[in-house]
N, C-alpha and C positions, 0 to 999 in steps of 0.2 A: 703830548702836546705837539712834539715835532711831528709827529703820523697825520693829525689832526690839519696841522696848518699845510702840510704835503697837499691832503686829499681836496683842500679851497683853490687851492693855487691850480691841480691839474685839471678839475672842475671848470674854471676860469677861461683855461689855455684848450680845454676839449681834450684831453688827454687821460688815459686810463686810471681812475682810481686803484688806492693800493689796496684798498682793501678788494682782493682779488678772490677769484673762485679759482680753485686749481684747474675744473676744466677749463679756462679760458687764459691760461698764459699766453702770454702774447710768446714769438717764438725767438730764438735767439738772436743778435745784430750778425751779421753776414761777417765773416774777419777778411773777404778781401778789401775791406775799402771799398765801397760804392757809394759812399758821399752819406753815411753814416744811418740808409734807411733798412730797415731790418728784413730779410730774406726767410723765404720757410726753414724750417728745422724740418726733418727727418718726421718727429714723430705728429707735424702738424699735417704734410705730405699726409700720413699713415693716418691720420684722424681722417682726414677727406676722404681719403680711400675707401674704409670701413664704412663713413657715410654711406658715398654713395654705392658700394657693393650692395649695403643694407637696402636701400631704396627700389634697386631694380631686384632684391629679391621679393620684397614687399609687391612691388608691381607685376611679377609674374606669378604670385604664388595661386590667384584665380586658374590659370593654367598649367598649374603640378597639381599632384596626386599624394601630397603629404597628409601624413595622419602624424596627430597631438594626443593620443587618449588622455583621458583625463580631464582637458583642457578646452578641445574644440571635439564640438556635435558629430565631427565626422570630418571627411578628407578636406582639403584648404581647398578644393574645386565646386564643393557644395553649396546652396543658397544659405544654410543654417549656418555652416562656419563662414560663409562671408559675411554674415549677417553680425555676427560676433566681434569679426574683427575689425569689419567697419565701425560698428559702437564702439571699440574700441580706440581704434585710431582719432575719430571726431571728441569721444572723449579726452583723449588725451592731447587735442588741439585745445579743447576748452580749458582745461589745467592749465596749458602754455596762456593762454591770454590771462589768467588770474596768477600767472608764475610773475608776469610783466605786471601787475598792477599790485601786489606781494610783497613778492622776492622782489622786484629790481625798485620800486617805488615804498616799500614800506607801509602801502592801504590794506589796512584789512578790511573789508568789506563782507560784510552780508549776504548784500544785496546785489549780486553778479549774477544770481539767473535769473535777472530782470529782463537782462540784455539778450540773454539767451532765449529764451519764451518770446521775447520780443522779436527776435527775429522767427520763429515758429510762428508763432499766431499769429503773426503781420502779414507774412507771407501767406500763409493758410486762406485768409480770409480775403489775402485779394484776387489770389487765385481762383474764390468761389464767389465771392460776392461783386467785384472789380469786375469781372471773366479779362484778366490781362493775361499777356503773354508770361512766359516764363522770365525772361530777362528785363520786361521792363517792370515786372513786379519784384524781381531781386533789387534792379535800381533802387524802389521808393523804399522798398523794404529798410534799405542800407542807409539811406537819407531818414529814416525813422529812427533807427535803431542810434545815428547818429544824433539827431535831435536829442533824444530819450535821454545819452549816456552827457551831452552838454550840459544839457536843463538840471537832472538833477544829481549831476558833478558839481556844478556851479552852484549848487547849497550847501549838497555834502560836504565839501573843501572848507566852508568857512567854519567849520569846528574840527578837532584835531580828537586821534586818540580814542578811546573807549564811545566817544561822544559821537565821530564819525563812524562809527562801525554801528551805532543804534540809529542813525540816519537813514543807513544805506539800508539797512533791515525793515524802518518803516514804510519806506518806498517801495521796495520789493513786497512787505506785506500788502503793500496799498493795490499794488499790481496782481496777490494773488487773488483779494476780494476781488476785485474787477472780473477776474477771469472765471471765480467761480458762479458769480449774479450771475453771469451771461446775458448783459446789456443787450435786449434785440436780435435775441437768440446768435451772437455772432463770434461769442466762443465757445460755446458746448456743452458751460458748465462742468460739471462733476465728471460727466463723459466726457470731456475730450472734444477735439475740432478733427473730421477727417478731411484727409487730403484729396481736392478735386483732381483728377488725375485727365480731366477734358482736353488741358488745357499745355498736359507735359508733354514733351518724346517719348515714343515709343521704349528706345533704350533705358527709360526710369522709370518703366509700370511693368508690372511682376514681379513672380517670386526668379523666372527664367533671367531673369536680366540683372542681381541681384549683384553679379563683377561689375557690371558697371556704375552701381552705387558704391560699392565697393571700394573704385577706382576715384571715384567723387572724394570719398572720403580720405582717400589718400590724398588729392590733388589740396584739398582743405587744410590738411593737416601741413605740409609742405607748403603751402602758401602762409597760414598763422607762424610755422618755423622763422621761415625767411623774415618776414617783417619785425618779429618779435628780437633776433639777431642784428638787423639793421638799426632797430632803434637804440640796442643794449652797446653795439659800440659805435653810435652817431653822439655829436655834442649834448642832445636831448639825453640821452640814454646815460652819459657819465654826470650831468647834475641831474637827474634824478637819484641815481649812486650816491650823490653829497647831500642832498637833503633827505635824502631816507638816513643818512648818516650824521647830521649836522644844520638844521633848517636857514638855524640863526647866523651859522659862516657862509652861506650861503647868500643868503638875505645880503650881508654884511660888502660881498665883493661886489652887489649891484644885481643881482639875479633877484626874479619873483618867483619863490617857493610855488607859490596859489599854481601859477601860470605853468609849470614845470609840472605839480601834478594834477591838474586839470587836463594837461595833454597827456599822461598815462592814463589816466581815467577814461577818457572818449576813447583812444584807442584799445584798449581792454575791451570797451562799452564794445565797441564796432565788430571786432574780433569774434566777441561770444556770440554777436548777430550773427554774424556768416555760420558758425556753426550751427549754430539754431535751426537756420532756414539747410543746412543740409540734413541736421538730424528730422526735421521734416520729412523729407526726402526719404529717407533711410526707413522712418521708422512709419511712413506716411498717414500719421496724424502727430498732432499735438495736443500734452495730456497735462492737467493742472499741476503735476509735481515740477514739471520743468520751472518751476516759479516757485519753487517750496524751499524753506530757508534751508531745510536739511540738506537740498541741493546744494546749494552755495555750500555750507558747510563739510558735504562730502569733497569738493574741488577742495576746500581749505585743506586734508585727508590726505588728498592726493598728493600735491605739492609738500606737504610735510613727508609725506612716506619716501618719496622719492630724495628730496630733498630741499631746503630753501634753497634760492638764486639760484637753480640750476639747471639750466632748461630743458636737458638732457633727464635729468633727473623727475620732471615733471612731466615729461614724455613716460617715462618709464612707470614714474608713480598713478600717471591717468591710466594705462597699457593694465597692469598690473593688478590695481582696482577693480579693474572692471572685469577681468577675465577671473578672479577670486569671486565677484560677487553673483556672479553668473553659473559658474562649478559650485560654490558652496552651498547654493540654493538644492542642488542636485544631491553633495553629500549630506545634507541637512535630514532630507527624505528616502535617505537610503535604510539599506535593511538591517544594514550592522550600527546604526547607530538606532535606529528600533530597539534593538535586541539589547543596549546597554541599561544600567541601571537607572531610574527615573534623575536618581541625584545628579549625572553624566546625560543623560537622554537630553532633559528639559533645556538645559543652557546651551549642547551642540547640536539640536535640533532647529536653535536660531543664527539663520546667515551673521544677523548683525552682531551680535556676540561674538561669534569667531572675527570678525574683521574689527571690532571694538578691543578684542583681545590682543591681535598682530598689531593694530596701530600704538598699543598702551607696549607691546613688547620693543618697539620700532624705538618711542623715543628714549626709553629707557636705556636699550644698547646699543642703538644704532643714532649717536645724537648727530646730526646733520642724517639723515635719512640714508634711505642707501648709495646717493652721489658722493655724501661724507666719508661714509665707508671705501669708499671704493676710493678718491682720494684719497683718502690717509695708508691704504695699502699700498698707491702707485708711491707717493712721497718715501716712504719706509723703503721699496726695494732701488727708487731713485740714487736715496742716501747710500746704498749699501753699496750702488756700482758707482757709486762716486758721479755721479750724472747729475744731482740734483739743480734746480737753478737759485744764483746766489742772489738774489730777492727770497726767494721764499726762506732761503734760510738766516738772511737779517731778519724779517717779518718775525719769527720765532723767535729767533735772540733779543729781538726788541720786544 
């Protein structure tokens, strides 16, 4: 009860909930006295660092000559493995925007590659039908995709729980009939919408130019990061923390729940658009699965495999996904799994099986996914050098 009426109160004041993710300690108070605001710690310094070491290696890897066997088609300078790791990275943008409407909000939903297809086929179609420029059809694109995630946010919301998750499914199914009629020929139907390319830069048509989709995808991926980190510790971001934890204490200090995640919702919604209209880009068309509940339920995969709330972890579980689901198709069809017995052939001959497999081994021993894991190992050697922080270890004693 005392944890409980803690997390109202810091809710209230805009202050970090306790119920904390280990990657996101705040860092320790400064002990010279500086008027009692907290100063970096050593290993937040060292967080950023790795960050950004990681980025600018991500950013130049279009210009090294690294090889992955296994994993990437061939050297990181190639269209094929950029190709790879751009679906990669935009994937694992998409996970972060359903990590924020999830993990930090408590919605499960469905129906998240609504928003996603939506920004695909929005943009697809104004590009060919519109003949607009590239940027002012991103604009309406965005103003779409926001309409889209308002409207039916604004229904979803008003039922809770199992009831909201079949909401957001019927919406998303409503959106994939749509897509697959092909009202006036203006999605594709069954085939898919391709991308007019009249109407692009030069720099985003080819297979030659594929680093620079490449670079998009990073630039997206780093853009859904940053906002999705702004809202997790802005005032928004800590009562949604308490009502994914507590609706009714919530309600109770004078907050509206509704209003609180109706704005995760639209920003989710917005989020998955922007990816949408880049996996466009990338993949230059748009095809009816982008709107298939399996979608949505693969994202739900992802963020668990990685881990819940944990953004990093959602990164890694989007990253991770898709680079398995991409190889596995290849070991599926290989020759040594030919050559095994029909009993062994038949079930490792399907991609989905083996990652239906990892995911069922995931929550079983890896509960909080691999961000949990990996927290609970940093905590363990913390304790051991006597470093640990003493919140986390009231947290446990309480």
């Amino acid at each position: 009860m005392m944890r409980e009426n803690e997390m109202v109160r810091d809710a209230e004041h805009g202050a970090q909930s306790p119920v904390r993710r280990e990657s996101e300690q705040s860092p320790a108070a400064s002990p010279g006295g500086d008027g009692g605001r907290a100063a970096p710690s050593a290993r937040t310094l060292t967080t950023w660092v790795a960050g950004a070491a990681l980025v600018v290696l991500l950013a130049v890897l279009p210009l090294l000559n690294l090889s992955l066997p296994g994993i990437l088609p061939g050297p990181t300078y190639t269209p094929g493995a950029l190709q790879v790791l751009a679906f990669a990275l935009l994937t694992a943008a998409l996970a972060l925007s359903y990590h924020l409407l999830f993990g930090v909000s408590g919605l499960l939903s469905f129906g998240h590659a609504l928003y996603f297809a939506a920004g695909a086929y929005g943009l697809a179609i104004l590009l060919d039908r519109a003949q607009m420029g590239l940027l002012p059809a991103i604009g309406v694109t965005l103003v779409i995709g926001l309409v889209l995630a308002a409207l039916t946010g604004a229904v979803s919301l008003r039922v809770t729980g199992i009831s909201f998750a079949m909401v957001t499914l019927a919406f998303a199914q409503a959106g994939s009939v749509i897509v697959r009629r092909n009202p006036d020929r203006l999605t594709g139907g069954e085939e898919g919408l391709a991308l007019n390319t009249d109407r692009l830069p030069e720099l985003l048509v080819g297979v030659v130019n594929t680093k620079y989709l490449y670079w998009v995808a990073l630039v997206v991926l780093l853009l859904v990061y940053a906002v999705v980190a702004w809202i997790e510790h802005s005032r928004a971001g800590h009562l949604m923390a308490a009502t994914r934890e507590n609706e009714l204490r919530v309600r109770v200090i004078g907050q509206r729940p509704y209003v609180i995640k109706l704005i995760a919702f639209v920003v989710a919604g917005v989020l998955a658009t922007v990816v949408g209209m880049a996996n466009l880009l990338l993949q230059s068309g748009a095809v009816p699965r982008a709107i298939s509940t399996d979608f949505t339920l693969t994202l739900l995969v992802m963020v668990v495999l990685g881990g819940v709330g944990s953004r990093w972890g959602a990164i890694v579980g989007g990253v991770l996904y898709t680079l398995l689901d991409q190889r596995l198709n290849a070991l599926a069809s290989s020759a040594w799994i030919e050559e095994l017995p029909s009993v062994l052939r038949i079930p490792l001959s399907e991609p989905l099986f083996l990652l239906g497999t990892l995911f069922i081994l995931v929550v079983l021993f890896l509960p909080g996914g691999i961000a949990g894991a990996v927290g609970r190992v940093d905590a363990r050697n913390r304790r051991r050098t006597g470093k640990a922080d003493p919140r986390t270890l009231l947290e446990e004693v309480v």
